[in-house]
C-alpha positions as CSV (number, residue, x, y, z in Angstrom):
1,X,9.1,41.6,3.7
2,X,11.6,38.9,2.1
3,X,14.5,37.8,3.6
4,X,18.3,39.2,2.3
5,X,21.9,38.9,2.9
6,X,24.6,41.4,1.7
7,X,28.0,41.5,1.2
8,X,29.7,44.9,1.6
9,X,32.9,44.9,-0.4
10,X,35.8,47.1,0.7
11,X,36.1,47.9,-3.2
12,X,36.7,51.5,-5.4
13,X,36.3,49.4,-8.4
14,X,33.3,50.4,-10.9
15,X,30.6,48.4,-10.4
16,X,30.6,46.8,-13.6
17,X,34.1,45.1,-12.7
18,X,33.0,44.0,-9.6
19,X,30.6,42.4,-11.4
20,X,32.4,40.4,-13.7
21,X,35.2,39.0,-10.9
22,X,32.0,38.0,-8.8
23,X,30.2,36.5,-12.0
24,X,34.0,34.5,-12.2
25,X,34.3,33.5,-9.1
26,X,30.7,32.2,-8.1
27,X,29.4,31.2,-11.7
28,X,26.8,33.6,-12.1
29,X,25.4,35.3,-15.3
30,X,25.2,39.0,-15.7
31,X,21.5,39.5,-16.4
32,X,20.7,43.0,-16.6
33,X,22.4,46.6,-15.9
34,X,25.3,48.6,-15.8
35,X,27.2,51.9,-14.3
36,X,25.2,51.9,-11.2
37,X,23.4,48.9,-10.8
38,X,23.9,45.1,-12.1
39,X,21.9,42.1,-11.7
40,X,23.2,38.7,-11.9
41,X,22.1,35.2,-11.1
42,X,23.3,31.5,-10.1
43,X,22.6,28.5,-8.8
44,X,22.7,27.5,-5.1
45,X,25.6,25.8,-3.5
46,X,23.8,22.6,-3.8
47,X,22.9,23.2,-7.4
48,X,19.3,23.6,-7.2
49,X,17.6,26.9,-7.0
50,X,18.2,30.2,-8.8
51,X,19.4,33.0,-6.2
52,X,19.3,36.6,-7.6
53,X,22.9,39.3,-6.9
54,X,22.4,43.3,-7.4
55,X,25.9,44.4,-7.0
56,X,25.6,48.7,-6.6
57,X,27.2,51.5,-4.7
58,X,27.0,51.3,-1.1
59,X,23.3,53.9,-0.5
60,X,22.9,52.9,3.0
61,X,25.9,55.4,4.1
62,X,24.5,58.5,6.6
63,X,27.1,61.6,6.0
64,X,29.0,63.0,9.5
65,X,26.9,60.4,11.9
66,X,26.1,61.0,15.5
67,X,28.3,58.8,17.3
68,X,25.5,56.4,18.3
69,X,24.4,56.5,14.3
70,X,28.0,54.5,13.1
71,X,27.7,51.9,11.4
72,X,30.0,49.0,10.8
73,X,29.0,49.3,6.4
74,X,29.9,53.0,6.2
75,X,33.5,52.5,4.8
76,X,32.8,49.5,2.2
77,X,31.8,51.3,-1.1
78,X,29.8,47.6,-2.8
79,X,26.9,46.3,-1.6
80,X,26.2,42.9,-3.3
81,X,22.5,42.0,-2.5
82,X,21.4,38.5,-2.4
83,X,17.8,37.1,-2.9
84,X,17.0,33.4,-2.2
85,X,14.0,32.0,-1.0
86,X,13.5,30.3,2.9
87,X,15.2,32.5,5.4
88,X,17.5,29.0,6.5
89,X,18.4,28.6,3.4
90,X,19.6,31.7,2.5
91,X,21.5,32.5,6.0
92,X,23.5,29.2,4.4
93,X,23.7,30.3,0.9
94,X,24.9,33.9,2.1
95,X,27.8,32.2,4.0
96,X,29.2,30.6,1.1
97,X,28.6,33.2,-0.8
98,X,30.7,35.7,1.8
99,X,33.5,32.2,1.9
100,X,34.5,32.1,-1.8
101,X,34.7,35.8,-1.9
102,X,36.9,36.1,0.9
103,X,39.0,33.0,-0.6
104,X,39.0,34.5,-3.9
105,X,39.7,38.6,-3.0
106,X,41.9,38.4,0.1
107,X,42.7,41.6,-0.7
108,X,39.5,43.3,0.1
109,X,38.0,43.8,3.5
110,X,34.1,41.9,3.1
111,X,31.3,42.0,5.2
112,X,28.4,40.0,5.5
113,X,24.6,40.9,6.8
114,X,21.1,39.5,6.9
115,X,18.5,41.8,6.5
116,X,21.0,44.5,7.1
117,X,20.3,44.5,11.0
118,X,22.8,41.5,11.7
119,X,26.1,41.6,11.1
120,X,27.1,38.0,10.6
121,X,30.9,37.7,9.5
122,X,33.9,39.9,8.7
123,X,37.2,39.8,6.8
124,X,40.0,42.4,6.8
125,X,42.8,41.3,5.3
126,X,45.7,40.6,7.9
127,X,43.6,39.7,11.0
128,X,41.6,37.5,9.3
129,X,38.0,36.2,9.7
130,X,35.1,37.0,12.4
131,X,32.2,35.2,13.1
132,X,29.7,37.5,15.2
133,X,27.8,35.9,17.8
134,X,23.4,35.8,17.1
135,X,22.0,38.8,17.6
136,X,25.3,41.6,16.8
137,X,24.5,44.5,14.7
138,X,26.2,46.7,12.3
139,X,25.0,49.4,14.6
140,X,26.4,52.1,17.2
141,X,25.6,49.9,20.3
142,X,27.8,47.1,19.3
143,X,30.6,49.2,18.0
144,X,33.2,48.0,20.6
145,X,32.3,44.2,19.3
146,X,33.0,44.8,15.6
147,X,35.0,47.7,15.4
148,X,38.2,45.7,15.6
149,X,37.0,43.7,12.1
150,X,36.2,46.6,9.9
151,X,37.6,48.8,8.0
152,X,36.7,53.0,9.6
């Protein structure tokens, strides 16, 4: 299985417009897609490799959970998925990626997850930034760790 990070965006914007104010603020080019699904690309912070963006609706949201089903992602409609290769390299490439969205859309709550069992970072706007500690998930069990840093 490769290696991913994603961004879920606290966004009711159509895809297609999140697509175009990501494309602006990282420098990527809208490839393929549209309505549901877009895919875009860019190079990596350091200017080298191509990584690869899908930006789509949120399909990772279970209706009416159990209480220990929650999930931190269930209230951030985006997801944008992010393909690099080298799992080191793209926990690196994901955090920028997660920075200049935060720094560019302060007024959307963002999170950010490798391989969608680790929840690595937070924004909401007017508390700020989190930084999870190794090993946090977006899951029930560590509810009272990020709950605080996302949007319910």
């Amino acid at each position: 299985m490769s290696d991913n990070g994603s961004l879920f965006v606290g966004s009711d914007e159509p895809i297609d417009a999140v697509a175009v104010w990501l494309s602006d603020v990282l420098g990527l080019q809208i490839m393929a897609g549209g309505g549901d699904e877009v895919r875009l690309r860019g190079r990596s912070s350091g200017g080298g490799d191509w990584m690869g963006f899908v930006v789509r609706r949120n399909g990772h949201v279970e209706v009416d959970p159990e209480p220990e089903d929650v999930q931190a992602i269930e209230a951030y409609p985006v997801e944008v998925d992010i393909r690099f290769r080298g799992d080191e390299v793209l926990r690196r490439e994901a955090l920028v990626v997660f920075e200049k969205v935060v720094g560019a859309r302060p007024d959307l709550p963002v999170l950010l997850l490798h391989n969608l069992a680790l929840l690595v970072a937070a924004y909401l706007p007017g508390a700020g930034t989190k930084y999870f500690g190794a090993g946090t998930t977006p899951d029930g069990p560590d509810l009272a760790v990020w709950e605080p840093w996302v949007v319910r």
